[in-house]
Structures are given as C-alpha cells and as structure tokens.
Backbone of each chain as ProteinMPNN parsed JSONL, in Angstrom:
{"seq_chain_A": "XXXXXXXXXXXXXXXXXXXXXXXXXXXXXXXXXXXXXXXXXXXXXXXXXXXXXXXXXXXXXXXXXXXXX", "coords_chain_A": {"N_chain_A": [[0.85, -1.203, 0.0], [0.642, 2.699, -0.812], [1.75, 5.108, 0.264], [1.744, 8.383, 2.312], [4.231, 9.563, 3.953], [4.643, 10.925, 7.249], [6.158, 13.925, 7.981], [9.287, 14.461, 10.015], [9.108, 15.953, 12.004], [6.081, 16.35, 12.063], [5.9, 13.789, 12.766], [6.813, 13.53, 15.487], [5.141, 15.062, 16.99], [3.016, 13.754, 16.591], [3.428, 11.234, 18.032], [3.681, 12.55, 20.589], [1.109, 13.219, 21.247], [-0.261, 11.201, 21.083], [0.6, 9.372, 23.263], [0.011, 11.157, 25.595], [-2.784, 10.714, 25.053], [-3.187, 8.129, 25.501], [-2.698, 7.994, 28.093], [-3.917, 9.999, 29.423], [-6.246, 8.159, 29.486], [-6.046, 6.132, 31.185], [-3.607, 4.701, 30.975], [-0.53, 4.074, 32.099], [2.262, 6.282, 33.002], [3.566, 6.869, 29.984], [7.14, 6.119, 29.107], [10.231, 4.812, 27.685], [11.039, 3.193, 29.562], [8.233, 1.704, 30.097], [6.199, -0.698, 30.93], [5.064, -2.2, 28.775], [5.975, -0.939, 26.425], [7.137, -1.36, 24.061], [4.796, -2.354, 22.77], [3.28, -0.345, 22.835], [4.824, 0.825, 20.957], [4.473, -0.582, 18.773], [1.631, -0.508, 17.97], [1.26, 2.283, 18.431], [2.799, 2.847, 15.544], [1.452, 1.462, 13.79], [-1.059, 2.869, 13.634], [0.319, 5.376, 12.757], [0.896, 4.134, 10.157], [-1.946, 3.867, 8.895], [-2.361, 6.636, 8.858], [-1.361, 7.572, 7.013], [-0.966, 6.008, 4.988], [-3.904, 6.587, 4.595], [-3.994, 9.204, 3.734], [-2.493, 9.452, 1.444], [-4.399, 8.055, -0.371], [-6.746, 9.849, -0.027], [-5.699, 11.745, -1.334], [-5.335, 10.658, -3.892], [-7.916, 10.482, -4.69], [-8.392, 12.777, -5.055], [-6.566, 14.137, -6.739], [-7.264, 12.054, -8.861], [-10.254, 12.908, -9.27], [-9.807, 15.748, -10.111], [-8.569, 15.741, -12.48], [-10.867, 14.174, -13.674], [-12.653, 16.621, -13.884]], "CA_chain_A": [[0.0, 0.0, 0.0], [1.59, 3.435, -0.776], [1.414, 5.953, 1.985], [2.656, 9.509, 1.993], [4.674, 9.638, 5.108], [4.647, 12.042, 7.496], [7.474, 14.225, 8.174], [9.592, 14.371, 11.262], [8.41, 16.63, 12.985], [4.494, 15.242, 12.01], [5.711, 12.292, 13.572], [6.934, 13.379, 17.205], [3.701, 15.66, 17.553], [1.702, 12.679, 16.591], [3.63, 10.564, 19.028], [3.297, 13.008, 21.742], [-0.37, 13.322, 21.371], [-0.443, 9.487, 20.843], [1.137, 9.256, 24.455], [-1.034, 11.764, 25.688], [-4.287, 10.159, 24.472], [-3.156, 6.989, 26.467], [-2.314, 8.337, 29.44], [-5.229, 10.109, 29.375], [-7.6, 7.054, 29.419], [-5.797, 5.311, 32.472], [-2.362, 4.431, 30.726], [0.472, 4.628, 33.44], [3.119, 7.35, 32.147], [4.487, 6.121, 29.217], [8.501, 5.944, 28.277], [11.189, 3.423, 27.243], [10.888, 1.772, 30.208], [6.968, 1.593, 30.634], [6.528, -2.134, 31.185], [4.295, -2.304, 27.279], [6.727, -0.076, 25.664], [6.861, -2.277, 22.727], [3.421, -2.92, 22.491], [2.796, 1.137, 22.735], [4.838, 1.291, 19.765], [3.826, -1.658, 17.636], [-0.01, 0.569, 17.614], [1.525, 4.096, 17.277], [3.334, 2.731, 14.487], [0.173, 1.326, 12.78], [-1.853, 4.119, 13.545], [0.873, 6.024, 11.541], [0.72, 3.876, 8.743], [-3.113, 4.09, 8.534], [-3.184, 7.916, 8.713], [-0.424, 8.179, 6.023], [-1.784, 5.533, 3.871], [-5.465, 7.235, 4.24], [-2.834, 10.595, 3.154], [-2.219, 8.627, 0.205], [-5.741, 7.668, -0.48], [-7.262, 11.204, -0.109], [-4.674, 12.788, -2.704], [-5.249, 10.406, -5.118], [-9.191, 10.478, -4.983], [-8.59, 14.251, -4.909], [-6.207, 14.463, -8.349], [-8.28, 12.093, -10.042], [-11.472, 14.15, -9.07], [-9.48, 17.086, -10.843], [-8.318, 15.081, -13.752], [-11.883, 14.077, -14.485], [-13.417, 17.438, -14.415]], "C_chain_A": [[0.88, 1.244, 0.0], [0.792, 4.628, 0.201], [2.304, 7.599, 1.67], [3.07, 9.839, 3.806], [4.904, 10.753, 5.778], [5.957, 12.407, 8.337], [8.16, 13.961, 9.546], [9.166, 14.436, 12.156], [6.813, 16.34, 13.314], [4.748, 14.475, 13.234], [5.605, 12.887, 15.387], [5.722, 14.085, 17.683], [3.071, 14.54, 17.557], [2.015, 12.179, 17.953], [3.207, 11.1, 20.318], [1.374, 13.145, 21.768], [-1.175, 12.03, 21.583], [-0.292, 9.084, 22.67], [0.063, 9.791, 25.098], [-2.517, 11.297, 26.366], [-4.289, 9.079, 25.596], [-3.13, 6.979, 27.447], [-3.874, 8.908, 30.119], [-6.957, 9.295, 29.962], [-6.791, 6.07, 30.212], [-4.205, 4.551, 32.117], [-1.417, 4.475, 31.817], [1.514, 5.788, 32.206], [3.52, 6.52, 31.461], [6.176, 7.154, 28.684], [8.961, 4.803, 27.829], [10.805, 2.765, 28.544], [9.322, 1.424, 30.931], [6.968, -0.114, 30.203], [6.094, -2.801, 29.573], [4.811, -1.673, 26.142], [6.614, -0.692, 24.414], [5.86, -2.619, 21.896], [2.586, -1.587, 21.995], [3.074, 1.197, 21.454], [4.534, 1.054, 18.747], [2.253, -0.524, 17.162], [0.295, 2.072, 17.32], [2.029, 4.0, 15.852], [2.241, 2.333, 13.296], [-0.64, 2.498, 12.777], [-1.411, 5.067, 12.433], [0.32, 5.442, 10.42], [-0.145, 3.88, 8.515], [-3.37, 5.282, 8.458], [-2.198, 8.238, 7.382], [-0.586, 7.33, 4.554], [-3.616, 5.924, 3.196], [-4.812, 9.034, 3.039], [-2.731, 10.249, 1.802], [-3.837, 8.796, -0.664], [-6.793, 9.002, -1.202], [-6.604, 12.216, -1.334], [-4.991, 12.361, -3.763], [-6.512, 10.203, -5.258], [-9.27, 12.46, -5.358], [-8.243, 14.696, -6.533], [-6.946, 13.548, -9.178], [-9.446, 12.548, -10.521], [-11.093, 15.287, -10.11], [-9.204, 16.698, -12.079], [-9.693, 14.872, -14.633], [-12.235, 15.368, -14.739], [-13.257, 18.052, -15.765]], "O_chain_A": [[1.892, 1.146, 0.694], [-0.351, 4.818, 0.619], [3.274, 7.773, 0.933], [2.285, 10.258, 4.656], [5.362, 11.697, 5.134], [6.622, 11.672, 9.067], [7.548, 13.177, 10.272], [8.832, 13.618, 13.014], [6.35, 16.15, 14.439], [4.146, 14.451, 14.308], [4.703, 12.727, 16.209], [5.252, 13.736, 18.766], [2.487, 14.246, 18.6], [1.301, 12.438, 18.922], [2.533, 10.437, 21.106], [0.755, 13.076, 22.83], [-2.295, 11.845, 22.059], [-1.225, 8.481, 23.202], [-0.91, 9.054, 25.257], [-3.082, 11.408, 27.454], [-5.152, 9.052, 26.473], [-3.522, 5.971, 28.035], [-4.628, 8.415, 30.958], [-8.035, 9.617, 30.46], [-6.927, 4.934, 29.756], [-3.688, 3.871, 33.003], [-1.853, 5.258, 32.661], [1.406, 5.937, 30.989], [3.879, 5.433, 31.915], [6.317, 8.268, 28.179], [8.232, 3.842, 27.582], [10.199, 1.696, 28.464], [9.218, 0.974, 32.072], [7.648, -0.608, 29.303], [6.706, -3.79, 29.169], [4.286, -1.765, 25.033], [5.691, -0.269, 23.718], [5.892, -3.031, 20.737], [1.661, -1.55, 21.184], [2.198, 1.49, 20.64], [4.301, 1.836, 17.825], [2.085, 0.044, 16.083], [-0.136, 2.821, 16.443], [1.774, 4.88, 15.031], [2.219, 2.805, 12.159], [-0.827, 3.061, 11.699], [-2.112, 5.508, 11.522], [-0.552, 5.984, 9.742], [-0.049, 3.912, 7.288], [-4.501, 5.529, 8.039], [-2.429, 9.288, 6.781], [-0.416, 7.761, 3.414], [-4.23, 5.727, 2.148], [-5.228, 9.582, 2.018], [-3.005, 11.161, 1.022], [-4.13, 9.687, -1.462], [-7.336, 9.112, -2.301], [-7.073, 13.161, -1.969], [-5.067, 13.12, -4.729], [-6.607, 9.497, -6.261], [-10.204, 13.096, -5.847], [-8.986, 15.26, -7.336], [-7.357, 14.016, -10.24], [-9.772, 12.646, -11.704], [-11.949, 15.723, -10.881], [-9.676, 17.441, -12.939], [-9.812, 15.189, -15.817], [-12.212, 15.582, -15.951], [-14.092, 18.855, -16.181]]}, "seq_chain_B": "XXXXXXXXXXXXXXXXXXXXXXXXXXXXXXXXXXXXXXXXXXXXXXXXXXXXXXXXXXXXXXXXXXXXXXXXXXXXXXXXXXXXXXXXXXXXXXXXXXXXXXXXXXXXXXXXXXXXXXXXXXXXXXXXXXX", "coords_chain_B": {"N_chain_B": [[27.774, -16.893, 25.606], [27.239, -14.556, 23.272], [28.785, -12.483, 20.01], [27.989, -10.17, 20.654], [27.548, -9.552, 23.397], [30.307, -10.059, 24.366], [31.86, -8.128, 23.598], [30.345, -6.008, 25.127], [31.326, -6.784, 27.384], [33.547, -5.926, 27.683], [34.083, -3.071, 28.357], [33.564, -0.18, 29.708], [32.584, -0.195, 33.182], [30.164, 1.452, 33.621], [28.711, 1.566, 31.364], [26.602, 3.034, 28.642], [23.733, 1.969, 26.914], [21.613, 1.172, 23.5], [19.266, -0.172, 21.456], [18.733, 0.215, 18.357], [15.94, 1.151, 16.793], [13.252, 1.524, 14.091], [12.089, 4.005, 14.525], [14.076, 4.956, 16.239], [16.286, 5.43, 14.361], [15.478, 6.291, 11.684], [13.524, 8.391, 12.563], [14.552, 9.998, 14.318], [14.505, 9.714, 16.711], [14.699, 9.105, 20.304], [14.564, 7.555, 22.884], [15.78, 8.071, 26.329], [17.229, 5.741, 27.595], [17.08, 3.875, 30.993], [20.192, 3.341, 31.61], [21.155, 4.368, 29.413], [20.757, 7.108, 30.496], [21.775, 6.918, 33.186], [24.257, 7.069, 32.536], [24.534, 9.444, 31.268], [24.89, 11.095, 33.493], [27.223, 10.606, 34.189], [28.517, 12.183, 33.357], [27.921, 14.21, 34.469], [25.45, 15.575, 33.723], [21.887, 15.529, 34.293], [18.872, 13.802, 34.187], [16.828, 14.477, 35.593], [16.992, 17.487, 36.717], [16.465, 18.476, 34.85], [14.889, 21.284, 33.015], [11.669, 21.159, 30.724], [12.574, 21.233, 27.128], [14.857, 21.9, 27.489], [18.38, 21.338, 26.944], [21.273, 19.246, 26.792], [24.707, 19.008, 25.695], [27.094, 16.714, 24.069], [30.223, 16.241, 22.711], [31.508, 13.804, 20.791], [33.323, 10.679, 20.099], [32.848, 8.618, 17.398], [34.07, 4.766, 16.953], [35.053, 3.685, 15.184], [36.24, 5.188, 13.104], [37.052, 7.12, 14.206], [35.905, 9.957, 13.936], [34.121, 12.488, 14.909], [31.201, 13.725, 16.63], [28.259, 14.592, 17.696], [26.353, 14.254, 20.922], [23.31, 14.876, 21.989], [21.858, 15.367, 24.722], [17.852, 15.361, 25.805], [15.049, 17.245, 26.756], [11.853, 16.684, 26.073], [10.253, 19.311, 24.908], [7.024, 19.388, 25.082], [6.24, 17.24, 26.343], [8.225, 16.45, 28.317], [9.639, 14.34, 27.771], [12.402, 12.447, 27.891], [14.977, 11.994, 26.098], [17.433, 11.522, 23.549], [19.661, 12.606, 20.807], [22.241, 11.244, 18.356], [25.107, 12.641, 16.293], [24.745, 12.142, 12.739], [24.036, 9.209, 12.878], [22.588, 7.651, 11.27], [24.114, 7.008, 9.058], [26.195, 5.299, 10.278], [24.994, 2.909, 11.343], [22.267, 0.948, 11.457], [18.749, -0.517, 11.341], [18.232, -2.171, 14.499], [20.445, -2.402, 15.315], [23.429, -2.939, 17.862], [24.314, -0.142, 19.919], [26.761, 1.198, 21.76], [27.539, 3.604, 24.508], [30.716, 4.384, 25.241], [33.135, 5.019, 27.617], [36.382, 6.688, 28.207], [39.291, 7.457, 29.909], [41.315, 10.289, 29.567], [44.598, 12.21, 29.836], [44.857, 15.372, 29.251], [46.387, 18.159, 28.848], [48.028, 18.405, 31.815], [45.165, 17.902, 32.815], [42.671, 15.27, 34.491], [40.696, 13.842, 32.293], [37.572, 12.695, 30.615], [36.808, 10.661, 27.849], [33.858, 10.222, 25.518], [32.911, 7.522, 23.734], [31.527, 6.358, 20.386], [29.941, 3.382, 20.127], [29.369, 0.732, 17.572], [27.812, -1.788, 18.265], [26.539, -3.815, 17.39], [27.7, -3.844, 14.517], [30.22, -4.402, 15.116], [30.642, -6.49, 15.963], [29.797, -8.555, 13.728], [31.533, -7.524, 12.107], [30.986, -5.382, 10.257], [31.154, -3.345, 7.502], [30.893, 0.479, 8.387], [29.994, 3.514, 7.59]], "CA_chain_B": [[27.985, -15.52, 25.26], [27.359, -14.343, 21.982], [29.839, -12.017, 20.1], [27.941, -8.267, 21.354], [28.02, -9.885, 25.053], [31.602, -9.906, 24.454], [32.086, -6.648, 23.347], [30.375, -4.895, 25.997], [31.57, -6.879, 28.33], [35.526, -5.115, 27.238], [33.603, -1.875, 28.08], [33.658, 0.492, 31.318], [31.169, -0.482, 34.177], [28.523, 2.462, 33.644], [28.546, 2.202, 29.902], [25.594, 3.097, 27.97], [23.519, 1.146, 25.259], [20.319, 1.047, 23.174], [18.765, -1.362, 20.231], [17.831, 0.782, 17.781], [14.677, 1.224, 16.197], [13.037, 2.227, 12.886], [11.462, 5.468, 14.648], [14.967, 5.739, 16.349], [17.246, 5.671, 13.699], [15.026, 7.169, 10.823], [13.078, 9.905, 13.088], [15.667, 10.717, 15.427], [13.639, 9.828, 18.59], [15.46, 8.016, 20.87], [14.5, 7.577, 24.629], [16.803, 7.632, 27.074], [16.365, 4.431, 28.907], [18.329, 4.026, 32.266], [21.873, 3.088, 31.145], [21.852, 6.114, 29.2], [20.664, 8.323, 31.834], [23.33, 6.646, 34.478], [25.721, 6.914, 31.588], [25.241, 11.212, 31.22], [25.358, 11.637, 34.795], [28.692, 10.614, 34.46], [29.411, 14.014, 32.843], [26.811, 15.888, 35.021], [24.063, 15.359, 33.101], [20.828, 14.53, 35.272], [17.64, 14.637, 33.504], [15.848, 14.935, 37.022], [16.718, 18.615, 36.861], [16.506, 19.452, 33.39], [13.657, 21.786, 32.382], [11.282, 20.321, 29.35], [12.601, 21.891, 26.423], [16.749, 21.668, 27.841], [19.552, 20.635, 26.071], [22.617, 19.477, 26.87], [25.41, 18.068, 24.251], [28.606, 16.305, 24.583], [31.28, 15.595, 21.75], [32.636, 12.042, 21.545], [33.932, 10.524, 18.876], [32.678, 6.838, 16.44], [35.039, 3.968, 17.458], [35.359, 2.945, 13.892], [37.146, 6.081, 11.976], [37.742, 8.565, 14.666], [35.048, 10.706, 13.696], [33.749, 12.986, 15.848], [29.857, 13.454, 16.658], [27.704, 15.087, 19.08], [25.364, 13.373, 21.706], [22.605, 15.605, 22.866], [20.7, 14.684, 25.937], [17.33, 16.447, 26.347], [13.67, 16.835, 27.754], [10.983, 17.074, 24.499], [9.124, 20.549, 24.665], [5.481, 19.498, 25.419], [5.832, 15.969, 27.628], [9.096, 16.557, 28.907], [10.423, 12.952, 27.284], [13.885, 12.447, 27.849], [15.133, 12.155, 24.824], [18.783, 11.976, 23.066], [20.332, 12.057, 19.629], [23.65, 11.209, 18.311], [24.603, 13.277, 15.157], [25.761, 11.029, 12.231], [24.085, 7.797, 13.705], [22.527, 6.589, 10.178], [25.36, 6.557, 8.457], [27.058, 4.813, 10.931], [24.443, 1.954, 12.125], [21.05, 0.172, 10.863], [17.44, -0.856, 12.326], [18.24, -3.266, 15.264], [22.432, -2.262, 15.911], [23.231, -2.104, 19.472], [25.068, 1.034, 20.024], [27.099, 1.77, 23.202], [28.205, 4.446, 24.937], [31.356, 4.079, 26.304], [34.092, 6.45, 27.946], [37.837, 6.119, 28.607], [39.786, 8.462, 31.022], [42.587, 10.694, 28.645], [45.173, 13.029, 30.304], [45.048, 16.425, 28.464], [46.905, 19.687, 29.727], [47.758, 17.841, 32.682], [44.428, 17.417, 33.717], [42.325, 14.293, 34.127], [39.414, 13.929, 31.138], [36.922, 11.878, 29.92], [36.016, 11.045, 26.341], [33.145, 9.451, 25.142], [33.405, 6.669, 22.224], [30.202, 6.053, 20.49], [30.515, 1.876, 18.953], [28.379, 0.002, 17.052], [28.679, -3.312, 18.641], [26.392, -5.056, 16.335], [28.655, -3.969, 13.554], [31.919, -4.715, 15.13], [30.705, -8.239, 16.291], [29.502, -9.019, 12.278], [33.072, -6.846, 11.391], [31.114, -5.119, 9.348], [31.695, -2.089, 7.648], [29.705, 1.185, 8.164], [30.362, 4.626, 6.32]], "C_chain_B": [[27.95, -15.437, 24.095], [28.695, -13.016, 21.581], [29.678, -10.279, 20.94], [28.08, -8.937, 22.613], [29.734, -9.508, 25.141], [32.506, -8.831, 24.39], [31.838, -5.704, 24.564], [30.804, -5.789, 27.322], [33.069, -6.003, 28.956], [35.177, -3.39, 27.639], [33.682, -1.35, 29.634], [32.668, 0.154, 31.645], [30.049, 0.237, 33.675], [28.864, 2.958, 32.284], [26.73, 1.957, 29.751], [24.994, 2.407, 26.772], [21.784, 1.085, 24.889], [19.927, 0.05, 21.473], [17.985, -0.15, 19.332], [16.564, 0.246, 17.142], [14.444, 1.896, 14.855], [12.609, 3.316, 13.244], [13.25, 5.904, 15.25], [16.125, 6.356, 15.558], [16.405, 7.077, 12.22], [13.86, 8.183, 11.184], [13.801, 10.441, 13.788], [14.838, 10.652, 16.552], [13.973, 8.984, 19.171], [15.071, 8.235, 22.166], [15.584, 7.337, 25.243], [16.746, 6.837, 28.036], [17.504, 4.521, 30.012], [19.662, 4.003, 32.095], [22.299, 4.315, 30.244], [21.82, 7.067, 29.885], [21.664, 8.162, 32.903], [24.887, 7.06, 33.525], [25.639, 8.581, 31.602], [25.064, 11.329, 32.159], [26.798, 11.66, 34.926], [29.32, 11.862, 34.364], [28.435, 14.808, 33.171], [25.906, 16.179, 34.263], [22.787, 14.487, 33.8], [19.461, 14.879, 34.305], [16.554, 14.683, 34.334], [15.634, 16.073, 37.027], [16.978, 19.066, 35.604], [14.904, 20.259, 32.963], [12.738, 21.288, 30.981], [12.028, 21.942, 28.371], [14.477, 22.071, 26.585], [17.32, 21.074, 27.003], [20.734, 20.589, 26.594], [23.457, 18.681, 25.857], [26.762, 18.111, 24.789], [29.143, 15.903, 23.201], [31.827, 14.628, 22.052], [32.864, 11.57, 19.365], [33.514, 8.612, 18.509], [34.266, 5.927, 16.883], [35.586, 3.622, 15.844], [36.34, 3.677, 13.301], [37.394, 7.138, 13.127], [36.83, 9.828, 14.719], [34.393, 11.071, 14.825], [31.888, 13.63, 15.67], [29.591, 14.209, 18.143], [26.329, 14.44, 19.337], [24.611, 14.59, 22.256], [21.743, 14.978, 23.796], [19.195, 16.166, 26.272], [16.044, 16.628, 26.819], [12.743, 17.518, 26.529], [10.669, 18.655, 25.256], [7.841, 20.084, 25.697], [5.71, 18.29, 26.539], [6.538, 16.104, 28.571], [10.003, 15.325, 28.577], [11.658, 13.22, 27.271], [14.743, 11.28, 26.655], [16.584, 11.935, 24.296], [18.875, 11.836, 21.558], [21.842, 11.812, 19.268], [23.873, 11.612, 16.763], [25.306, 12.42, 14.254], [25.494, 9.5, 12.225], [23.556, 6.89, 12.308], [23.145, 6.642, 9.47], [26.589, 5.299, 8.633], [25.942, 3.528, 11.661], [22.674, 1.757, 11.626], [20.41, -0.439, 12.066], [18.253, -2.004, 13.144], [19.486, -3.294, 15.285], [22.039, -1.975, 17.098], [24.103, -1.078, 19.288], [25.538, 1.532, 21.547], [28.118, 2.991, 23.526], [29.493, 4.104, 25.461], [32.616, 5.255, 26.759], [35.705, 5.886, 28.068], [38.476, 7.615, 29.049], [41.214, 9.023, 30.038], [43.185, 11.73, 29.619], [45.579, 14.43, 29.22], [45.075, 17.692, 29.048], [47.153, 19.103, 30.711], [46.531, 17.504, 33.462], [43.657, 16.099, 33.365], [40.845, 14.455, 33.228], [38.482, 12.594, 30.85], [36.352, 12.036, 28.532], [35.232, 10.195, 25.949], [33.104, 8.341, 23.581], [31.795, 6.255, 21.989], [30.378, 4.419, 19.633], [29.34, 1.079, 18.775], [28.749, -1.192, 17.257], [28.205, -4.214, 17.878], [27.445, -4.972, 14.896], [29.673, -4.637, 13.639], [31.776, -5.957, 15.688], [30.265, -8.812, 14.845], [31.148, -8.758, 11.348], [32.573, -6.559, 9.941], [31.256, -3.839, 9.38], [30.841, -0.898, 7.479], [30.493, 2.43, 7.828], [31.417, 5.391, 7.138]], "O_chain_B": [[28.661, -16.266, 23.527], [29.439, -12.598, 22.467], [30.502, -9.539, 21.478], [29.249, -8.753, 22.951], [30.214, -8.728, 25.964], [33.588, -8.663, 24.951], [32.646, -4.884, 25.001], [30.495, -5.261, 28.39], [33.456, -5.645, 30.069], [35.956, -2.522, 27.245], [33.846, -2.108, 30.59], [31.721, 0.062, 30.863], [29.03, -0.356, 33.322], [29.176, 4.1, 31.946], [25.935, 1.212, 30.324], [25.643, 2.266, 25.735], [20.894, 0.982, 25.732], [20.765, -0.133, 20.59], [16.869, 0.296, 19.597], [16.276, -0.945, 17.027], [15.251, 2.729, 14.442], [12.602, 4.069, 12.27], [13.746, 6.954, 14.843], [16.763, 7.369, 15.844], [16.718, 8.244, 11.981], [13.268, 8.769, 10.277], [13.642, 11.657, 13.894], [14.564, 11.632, 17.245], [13.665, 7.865, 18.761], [15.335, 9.367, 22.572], [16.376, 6.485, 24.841], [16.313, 7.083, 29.161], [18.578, 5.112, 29.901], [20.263, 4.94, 32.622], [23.32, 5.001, 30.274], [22.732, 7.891, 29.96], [22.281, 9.09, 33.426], [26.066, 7.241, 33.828], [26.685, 9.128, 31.951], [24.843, 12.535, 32.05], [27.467, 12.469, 35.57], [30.237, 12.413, 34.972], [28.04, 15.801, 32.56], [25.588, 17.368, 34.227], [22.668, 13.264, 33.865], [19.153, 15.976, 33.838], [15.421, 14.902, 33.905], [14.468, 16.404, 37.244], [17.709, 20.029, 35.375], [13.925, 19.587, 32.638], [13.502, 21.015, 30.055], [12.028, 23.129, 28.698], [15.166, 22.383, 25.613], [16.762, 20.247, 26.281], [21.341, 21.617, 26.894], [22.936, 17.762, 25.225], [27.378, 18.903, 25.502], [28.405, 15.172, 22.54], [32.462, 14.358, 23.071], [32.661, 11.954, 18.213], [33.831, 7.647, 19.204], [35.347, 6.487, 17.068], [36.758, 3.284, 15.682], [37.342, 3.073, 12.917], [38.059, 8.111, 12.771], [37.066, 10.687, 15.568], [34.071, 10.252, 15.685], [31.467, 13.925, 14.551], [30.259, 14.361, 19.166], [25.457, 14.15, 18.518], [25.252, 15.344, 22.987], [20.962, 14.077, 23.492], [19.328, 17.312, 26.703], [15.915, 15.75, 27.672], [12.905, 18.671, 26.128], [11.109, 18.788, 26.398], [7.764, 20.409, 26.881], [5.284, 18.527, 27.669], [6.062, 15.997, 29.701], [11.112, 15.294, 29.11], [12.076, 14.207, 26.665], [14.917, 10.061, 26.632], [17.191, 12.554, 25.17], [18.184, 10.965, 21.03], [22.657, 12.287, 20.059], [23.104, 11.138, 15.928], [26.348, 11.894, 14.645], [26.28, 8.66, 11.788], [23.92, 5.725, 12.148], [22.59, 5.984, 8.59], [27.367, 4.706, 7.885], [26.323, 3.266, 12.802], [22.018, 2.792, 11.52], [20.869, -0.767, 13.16], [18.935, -2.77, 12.463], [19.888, -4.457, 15.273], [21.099, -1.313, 17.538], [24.769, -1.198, 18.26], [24.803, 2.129, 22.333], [29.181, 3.25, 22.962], [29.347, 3.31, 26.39], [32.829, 6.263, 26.085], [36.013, 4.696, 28.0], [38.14, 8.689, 28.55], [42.103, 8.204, 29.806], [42.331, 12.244, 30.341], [46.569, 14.38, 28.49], [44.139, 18.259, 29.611], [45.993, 18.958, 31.096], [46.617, 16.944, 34.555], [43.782, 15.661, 32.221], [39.984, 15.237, 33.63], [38.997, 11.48, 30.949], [35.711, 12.98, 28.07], [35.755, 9.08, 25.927], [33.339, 8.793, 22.46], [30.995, 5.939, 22.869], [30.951, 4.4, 18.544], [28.499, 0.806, 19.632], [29.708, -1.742, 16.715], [28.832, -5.217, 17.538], [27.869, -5.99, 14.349], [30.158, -5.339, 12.752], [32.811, -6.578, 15.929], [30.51, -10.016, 14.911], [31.688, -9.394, 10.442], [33.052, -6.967, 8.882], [31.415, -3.124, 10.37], [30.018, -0.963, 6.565], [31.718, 2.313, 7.801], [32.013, 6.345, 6.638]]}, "name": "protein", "num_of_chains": 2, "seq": "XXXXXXXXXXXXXXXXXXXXXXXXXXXXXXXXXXXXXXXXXXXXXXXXXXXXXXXXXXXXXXXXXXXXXXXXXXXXXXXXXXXXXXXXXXXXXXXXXXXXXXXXXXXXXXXXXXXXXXXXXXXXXXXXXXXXXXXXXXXXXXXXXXXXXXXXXXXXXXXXXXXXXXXXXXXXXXXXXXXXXXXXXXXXXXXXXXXXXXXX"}
C-alpha cells in the first residue's frame, strides 16, 4: 500500500499526542521503560501507517477528481 | 555468550547502550532508557533537573574512523520525554544495531578527562563495515 509519510516533525507531535491520548484514558506514564513499551509502539506505528496511507488515499481520490473534471 | 556480550563486556562499568529502532534511527527519537541516563550523569548530566525543552550536548567521537559526533541529551518541549540524539548515527548503524556508549579516562593539559566513544557493537561483532 503506498502511503505519503509524514514528516519528522508530524511524527513526534503525533507521538506526543499518541502518548497523551493513552495516558489520558488510564495508561500509566508512558517511556522506554513503561513495562508495554513495545506494544505502545507496535499501535503508534500502525496508527501512523493508517493515517499516512489514508494521506495517500485522499490525494489520489482528490487528483483524479481534478483530472476528471 | 554471543559475540555483542563480548564486546560490551571489554567496556567500562557504567557504559551506555540502546537497540535501535526504525522510529529511532530514521526519526531521530530516541529515549533515554536508564543506562543512558546513568551513563550522562557521568558528565553531570541529570535529567531529574533538566527543564522540558533543555539541552545538553557532549562531543565524543565513532570507534570505527575517529570521527567525531555530538550526543545531545534532552527533555521534548510538550511531555518533557527524555530524549537523546547522536549526530551522524545513520550513516554509521542500521534498524536493530546495538550502540554503546562508552568512555575512557585521557590526560590532556595535565588534567584528568573523559572522552566518550560512540561503537556500534552489532557492527563490530559481524566486522562489518559502516560509512
């Protein structure tokens, strides 16, 4: 699936908001050594790739939209 | 023992080390898990009293060529995540290298010093070669 990836900086906002979000909803603090650390990232990391493959998605329903008219 | 056991075992007591990652190597976001945090105290670096948004940076130098590099230690902006980068590091090391800190005590101007060596131990236990 092609994905338009998001930049650096994208990313660590996401992450921090990603963190955030979890903590938020009864998470314990998350860092490197939160006991799920791995598990945190395995899902931020998909999450990425589903908002950057939807990124994808949206552009190219968008230029062929413009192509047809 | 495998051959990185062996490696860091040749290494100073309160060395530092981390497994990279695909967010650490190709976003630059690296946590500083305990062994790195015990490892920049060594040089007065606590990230207990660092303000979010702090920086501190140390020069050390790649074990491989000599090359010299800077380690920043620092606390994100918005969470306060303690954080480091090392400048130079994908050039010098791929998803899933361990990478250790380590130091060695040099005498310069007569006084006593420490310098930090940054080594890719999964490399140098494969002997392979990085840029």
């Amino acid at each position: 699936m092609s994905r338009i990836e998001l930049d650096d900086g994208a990313f660590a906002k996401f992450q921090d908001d990603f963190y955030d979000l979890l903590e938020k909803y009864g998470v314990s603090h998350i860092d490197c050594e939160h006991v799920n650390f791995n598990e945190i990232c395995e899902i931020r990391n998909k999450v990425v790739e589903f908002i950057e493959e939807e990124k994808y998605l949206i552009k190219n329903k968008q230029y062929r939209r413009s192509n047809n008219e | 023992m495998n051959k990185e056991d062996k490696i860091l075992k040749t290494l100073s007591p309160d060395f530092g080390q981390l497994r990279l990652t695909n967010t650490m190597l190709n976003k630059s976001i690296i946590d500083a898990n305990t062994s790195i945090r015990r490892f920049a105290k060594l040089f007065g670096i606590d990230f207990n009293f660092m303000e979010k948004g702090q920086k501190h940076k140390l020069l050390a130098y790649y074990d491989d060529d000599n090359s010299i590099c800077t380690i920043s230690f620092y606390k994100t902006v918005n969470r306060g995540d303690r954080r480091l980068s090392i400048s130079g590091i994908k050039k010098k090391a791929q998803i899933n290298d361990l990478i250790a800190f380590n130091y060695k005590k040099i005498i310069l101007d007569n006084d006593l010093d420490q310098t930090i060596i940054v080594i890719n131990v999964t490399a140098k236990a494969q002997n392979r070669k990085v840029a």
